[in-house]
C-alpha positions as CSV (number, residue, x, y, z in Angstrom):
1,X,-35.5,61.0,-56.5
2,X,-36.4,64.2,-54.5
3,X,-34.8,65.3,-51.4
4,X,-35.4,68.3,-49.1
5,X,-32.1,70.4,-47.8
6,X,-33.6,72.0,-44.3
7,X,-30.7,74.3,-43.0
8,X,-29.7,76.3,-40.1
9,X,-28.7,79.0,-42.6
10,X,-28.6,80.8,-46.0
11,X,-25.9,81.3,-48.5
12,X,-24.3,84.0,-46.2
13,X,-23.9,81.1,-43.8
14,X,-20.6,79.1,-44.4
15,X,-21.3,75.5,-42.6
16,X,-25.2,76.2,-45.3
17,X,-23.2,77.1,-48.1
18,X,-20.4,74.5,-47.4
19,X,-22.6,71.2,-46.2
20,X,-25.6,71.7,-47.8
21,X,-26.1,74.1,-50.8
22,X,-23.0,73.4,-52.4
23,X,-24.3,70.1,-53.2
24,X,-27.5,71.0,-55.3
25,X,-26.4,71.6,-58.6
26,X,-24.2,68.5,-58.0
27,X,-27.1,66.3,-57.0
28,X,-29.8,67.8,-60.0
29,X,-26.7,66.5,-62.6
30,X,-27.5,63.6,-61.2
31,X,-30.8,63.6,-62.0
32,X,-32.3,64.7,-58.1
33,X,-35.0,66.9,-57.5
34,X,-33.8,69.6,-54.8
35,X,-36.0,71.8,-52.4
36,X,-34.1,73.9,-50.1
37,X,-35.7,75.8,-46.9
38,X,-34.1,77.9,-44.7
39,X,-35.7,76.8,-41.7
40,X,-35.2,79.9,-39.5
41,X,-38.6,81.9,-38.1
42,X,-41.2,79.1,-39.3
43,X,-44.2,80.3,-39.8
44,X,-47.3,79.3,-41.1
45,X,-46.5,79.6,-45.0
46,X,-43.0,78.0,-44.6
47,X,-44.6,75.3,-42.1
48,X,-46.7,74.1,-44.5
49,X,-44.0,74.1,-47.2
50,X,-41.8,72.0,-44.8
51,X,-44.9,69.4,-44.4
52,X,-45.5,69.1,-48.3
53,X,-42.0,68.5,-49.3
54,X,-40.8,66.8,-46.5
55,X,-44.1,64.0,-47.1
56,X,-43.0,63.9,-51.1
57,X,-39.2,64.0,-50.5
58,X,-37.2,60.3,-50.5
59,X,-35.0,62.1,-48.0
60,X,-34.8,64.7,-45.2
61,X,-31.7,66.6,-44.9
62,X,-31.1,68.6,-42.1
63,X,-28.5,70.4,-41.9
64,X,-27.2,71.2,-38.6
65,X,-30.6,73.3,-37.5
66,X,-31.7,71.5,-33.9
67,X,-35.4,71.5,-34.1
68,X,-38.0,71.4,-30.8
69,X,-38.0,67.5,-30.0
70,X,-42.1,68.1,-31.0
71,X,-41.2,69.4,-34.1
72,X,-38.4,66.3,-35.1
73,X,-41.6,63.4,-34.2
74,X,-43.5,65.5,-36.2
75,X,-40.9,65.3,-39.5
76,X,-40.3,61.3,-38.5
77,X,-44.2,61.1,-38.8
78,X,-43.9,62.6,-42.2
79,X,-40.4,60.9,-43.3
80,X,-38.0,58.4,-41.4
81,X,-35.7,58.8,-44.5
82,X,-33.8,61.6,-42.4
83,X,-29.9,62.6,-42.7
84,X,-28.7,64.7,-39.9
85,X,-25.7,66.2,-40.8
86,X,-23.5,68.7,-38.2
87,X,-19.8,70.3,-38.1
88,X,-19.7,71.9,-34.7
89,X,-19.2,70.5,-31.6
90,X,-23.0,71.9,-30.6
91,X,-22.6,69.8,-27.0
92,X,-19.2,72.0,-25.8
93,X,-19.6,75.2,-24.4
94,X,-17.4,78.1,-26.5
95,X,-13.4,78.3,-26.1
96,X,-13.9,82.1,-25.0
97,X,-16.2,81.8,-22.4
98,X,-17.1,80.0,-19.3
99,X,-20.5,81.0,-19.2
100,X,-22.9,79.0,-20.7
101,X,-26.0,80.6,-22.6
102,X,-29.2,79.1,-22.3
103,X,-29.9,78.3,-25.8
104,X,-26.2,78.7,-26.9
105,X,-23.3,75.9,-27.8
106,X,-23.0,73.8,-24.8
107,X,-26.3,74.5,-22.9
108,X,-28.5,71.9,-21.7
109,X,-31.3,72.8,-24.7
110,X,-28.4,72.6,-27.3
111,X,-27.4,69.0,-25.7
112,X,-30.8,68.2,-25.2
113,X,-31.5,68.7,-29.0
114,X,-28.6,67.6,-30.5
115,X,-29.1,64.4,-28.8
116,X,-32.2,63.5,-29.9
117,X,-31.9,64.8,-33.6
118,X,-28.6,62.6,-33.5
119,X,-31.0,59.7,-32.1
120,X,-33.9,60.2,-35.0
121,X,-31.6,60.0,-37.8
122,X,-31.5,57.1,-40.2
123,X,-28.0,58.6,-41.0
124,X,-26.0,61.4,-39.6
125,X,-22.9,62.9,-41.6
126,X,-20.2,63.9,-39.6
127,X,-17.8,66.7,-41.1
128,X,-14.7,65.3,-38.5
129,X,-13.6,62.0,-36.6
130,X,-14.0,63.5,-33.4
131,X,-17.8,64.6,-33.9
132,X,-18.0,61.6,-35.5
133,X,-16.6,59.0,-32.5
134,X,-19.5,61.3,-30.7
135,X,-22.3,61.3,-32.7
136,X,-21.7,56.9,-32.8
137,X,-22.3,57.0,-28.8
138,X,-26.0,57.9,-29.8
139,X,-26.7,56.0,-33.5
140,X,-24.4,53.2,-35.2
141,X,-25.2,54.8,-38.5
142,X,-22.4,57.7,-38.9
143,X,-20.8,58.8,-42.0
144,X,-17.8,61.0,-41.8
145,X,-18.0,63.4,-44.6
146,X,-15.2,66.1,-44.2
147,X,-16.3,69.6,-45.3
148,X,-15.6,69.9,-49.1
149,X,-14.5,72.9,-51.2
150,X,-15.0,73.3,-55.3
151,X,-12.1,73.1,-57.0
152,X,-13.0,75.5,-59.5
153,X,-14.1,78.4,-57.0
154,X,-9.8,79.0,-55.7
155,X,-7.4,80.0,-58.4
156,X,-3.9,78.6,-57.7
157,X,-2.0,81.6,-55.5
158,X,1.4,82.3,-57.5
159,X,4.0,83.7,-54.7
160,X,5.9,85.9,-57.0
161,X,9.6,87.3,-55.7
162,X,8.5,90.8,-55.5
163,X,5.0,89.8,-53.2
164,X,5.3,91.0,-49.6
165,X,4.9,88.5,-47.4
166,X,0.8,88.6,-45.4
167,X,0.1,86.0,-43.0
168,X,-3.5,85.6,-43.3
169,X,-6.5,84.4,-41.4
170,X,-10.0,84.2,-42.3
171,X,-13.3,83.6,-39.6
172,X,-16.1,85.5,-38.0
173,X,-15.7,87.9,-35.1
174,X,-16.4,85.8,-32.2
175,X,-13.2,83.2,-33.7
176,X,-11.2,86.5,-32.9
177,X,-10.5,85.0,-29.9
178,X,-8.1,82.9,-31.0
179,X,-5.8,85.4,-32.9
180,X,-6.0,87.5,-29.3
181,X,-4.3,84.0,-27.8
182,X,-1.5,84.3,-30.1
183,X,-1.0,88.1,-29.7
184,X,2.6,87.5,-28.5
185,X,3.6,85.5,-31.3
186,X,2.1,88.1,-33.9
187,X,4.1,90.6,-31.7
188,X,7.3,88.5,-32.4
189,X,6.4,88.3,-36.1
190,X,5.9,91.5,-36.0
191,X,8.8,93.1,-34.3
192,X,11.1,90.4,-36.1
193,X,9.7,90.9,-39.7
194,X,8.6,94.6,-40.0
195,X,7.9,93.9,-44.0
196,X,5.3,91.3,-42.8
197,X,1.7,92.0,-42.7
198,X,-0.9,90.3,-40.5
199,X,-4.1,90.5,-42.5
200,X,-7.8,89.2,-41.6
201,X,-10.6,88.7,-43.4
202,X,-14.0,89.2,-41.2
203,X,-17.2,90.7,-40.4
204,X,-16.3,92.9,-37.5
205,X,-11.8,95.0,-37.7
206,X,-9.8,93.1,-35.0
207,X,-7.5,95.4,-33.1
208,X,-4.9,94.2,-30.9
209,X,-2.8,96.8,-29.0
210,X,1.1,96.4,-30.6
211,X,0.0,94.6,-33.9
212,X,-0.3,96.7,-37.3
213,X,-3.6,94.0,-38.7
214,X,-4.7,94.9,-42.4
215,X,-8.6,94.4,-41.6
216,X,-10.3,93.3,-44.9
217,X,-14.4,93.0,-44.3
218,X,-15.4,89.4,-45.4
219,X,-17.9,90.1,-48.8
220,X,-19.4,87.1,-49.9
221,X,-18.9,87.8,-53.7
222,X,-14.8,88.6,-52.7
223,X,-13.2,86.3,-50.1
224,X,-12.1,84.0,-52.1
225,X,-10.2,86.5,-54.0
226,X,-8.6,88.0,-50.6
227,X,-7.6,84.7,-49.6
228,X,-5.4,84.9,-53.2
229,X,-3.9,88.0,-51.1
230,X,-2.7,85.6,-48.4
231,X,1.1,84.1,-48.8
232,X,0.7,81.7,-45.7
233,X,-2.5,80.7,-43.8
234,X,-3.2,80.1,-40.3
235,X,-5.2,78.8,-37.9
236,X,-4.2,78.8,-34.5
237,X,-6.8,77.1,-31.8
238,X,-6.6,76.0,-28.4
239,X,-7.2,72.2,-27.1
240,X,-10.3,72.0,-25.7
241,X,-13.7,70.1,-26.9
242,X,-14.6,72.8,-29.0
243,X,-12.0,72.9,-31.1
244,X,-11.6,69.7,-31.3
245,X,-14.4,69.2,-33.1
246,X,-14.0,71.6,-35.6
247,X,-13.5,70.7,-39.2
248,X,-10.8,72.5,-40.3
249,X,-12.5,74.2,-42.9
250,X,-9.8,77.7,-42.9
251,X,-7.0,75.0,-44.0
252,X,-9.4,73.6,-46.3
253,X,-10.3,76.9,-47.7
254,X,-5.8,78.1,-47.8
255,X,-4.8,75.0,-49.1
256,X,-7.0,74.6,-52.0
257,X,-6.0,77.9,-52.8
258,X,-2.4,76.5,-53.0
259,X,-1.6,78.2,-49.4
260,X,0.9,76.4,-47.1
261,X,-0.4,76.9,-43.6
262,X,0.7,76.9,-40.1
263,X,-2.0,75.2,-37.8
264,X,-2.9,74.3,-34.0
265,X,-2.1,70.4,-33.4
266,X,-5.2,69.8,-32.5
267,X,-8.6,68.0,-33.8
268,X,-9.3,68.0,-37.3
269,X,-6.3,70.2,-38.7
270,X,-4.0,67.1,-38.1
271,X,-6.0,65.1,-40.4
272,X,-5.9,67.9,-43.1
273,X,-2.1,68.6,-42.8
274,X,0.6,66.4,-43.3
275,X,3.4,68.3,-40.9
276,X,6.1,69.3,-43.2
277,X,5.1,68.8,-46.5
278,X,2.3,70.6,-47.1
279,X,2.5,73.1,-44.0
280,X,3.2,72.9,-40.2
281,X,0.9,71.9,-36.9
282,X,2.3,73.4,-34.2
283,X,2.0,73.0,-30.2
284,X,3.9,75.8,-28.8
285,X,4.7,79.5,-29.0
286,X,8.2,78.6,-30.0
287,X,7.2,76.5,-32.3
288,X,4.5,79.1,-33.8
289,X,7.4,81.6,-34.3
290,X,9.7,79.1,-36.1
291,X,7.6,77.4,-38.5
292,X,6.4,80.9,-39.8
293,X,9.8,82.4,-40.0
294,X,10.7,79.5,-42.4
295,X,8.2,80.4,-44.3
296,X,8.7,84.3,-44.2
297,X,12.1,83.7,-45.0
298,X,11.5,81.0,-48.0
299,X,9.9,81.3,-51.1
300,X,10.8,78.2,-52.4
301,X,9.5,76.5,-49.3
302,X,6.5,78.3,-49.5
303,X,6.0,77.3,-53.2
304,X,6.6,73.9,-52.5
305,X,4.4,73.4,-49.7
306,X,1.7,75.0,-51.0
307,X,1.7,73.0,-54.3
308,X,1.5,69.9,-52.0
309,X,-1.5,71.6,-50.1
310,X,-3.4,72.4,-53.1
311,X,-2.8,68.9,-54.6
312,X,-4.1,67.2,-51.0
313,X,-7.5,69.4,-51.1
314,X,-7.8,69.0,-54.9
315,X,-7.5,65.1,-54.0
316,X,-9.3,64.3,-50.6
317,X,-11.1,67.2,-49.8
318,X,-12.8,68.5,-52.6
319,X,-16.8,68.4,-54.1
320,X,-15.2,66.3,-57.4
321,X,-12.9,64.1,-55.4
322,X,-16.2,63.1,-52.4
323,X,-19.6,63.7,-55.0
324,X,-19.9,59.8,-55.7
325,X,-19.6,59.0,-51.7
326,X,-21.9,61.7,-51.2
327,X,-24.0,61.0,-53.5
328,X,-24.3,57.3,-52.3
329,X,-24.7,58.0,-48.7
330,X,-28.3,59.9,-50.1
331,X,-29.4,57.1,-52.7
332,X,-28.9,54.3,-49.4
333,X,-31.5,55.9,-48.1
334,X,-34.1,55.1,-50.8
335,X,-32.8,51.3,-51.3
């Protein structure tokens, strides 16, 4: 069987790398033929590359890129056998600003488009319930497919008695935002744990006046070994439609590396963590400031939970534990 992989990015893009490309060499095990096309700036070479293997392929997969409506008819002439699949709540506008862009998350072309690619799918994938529940208002046929990690690409972290503690995040710049939100309880850390380090992994430094941040620039070839760097793992967000439909991937991403993590009661996270077993979800600053002083102040804690986080990814939310579902959700297709 041959299927098609369009994407809204390349390998330097993680929802690309994550919900589509990590897939491939799964899927050509398996015996599929795989053409990927990163379907940015289509021209007239890669237009015609789309319209040959998107006539031969037994199924279209799209992943996350909203087309023209013009262009989607002109793929459902060519193949109905499509699989929209998305991990962003495309329809909200962004937590850090009110204004909406005209082509941006939230804008009526965004809405516009991911409505109707939602609508010409035979199947869409959802990476959370709560993208899910809204891609269902527009086609019956929703899988949810949480975002996956290979269990072979994160080493087991080892927290050793001599390793200084470093609360770690890991995101692009524009996610900044929400380490600026928590800037008083970093401050607390901070000021109450001088031996602590804040450290981030991006693309852009993040400076916040009062916090000492160990900026570590985000290398494709080397975040998974910063992440080892990492002795807890956060990711704070605030409630709104936006982050509710994220996927959770950071805690995916800490956990699998045996990280226990501290995380924002909201959307997706509390489906990932189990609160106080393999890390904590918090709702308030308070809260934020006590759940990572018990882990500051515990090794064993931190040892424990984190074996419990690793064994949860390792189990639910890995490639190995979710390649037969996948897998199946494609083949359905063909039948």
């Amino acid at each position: 069987m041959r299927i098609i992989f369009l994407t809204t990015g390349d390998e330097r893009t993680g929802s690309t790398r994550y919900q589509a490309l990590q897939w491939i060499p799964l899927l050509e095990k398996q015996g599929w033929s795989v053409d990927w096309i990163f379907a940015r700036r289509i021209r007239a070479r890669k237009f015609v590359a789309i319209v040959k293997k998107v006539r031969n392929a037994d199924v279209v997969f799209i992943q996350k890129k909203l087309f023209t409506r013009l262009f989607l008819r002109f793929i459902r002439l060519l193949n109905q056998r499509i699989i929209y699949d998305f991990d962003d709540a495309l329809y909200s506008n962004t937590s850090f600003s009110e204004k909406v862009s005209a082509i941006g998350p939230g804008s009526r072309k965004t809405k516009r488009r991911l409505k109707y690619a939602l609508k010409s799918a035979s199947t869409v994938i959802a990476g959370s319930a709560h993208l899910a529940k809204y891609a269902s208002t527009f086609n019956p046929y929703v899988k949810l497919v949480p975002t996956t990690i290979l269990n072979s690409d994160y080493r087991e972290i080892l927290q050793k008695e001599e390793d200084k503690v470093a609360i770690g995040w890991i995101g692009i710049a524009d996610n900044h935002f929400y380490l600026k939100k928590m800037s008083k309880i970093l401050k607390t850390i901070s000021d109450m744990y001088a031996e602590v380090t804040i450290r981030v992994i991006s693309d852009k430094q993040l400076d916040i006046e009062g916090i000492k941040i160990d900026n570590v620039k985000w290398h494709i070839e080397k975040y998974r070994d910063h992440i080892s760097s990492f002795q807890i793992g956060i990711m704070p967000l605030i409630d709104d439609e936006l982050s509710r439909g994220k996927c959770a991937f950071k805690l995916i991403q800490y956990m699998g590396a045996g990280l226990p993590v501290v995380a924002s009661n909201v959307g997706a996270n509390s489906s990932v963590v189990t609160d106080g077993v393999d890390g904590f979800l918090v709702s308030s600053d308070d809260e934020w400031v006590d759940r990572l002083g018990k882990l500051i102040e515990s090794r064993t804690l931190r040892l424990q939970m984190g074996k419990a986080a690793r064994k949860k990814i390792r189990e639910e939310f890995s490639v190995e534990s979710w390649a037969e579902r996948f897998e199946s959700i494609l083949s359905a297709e063909v039948r």
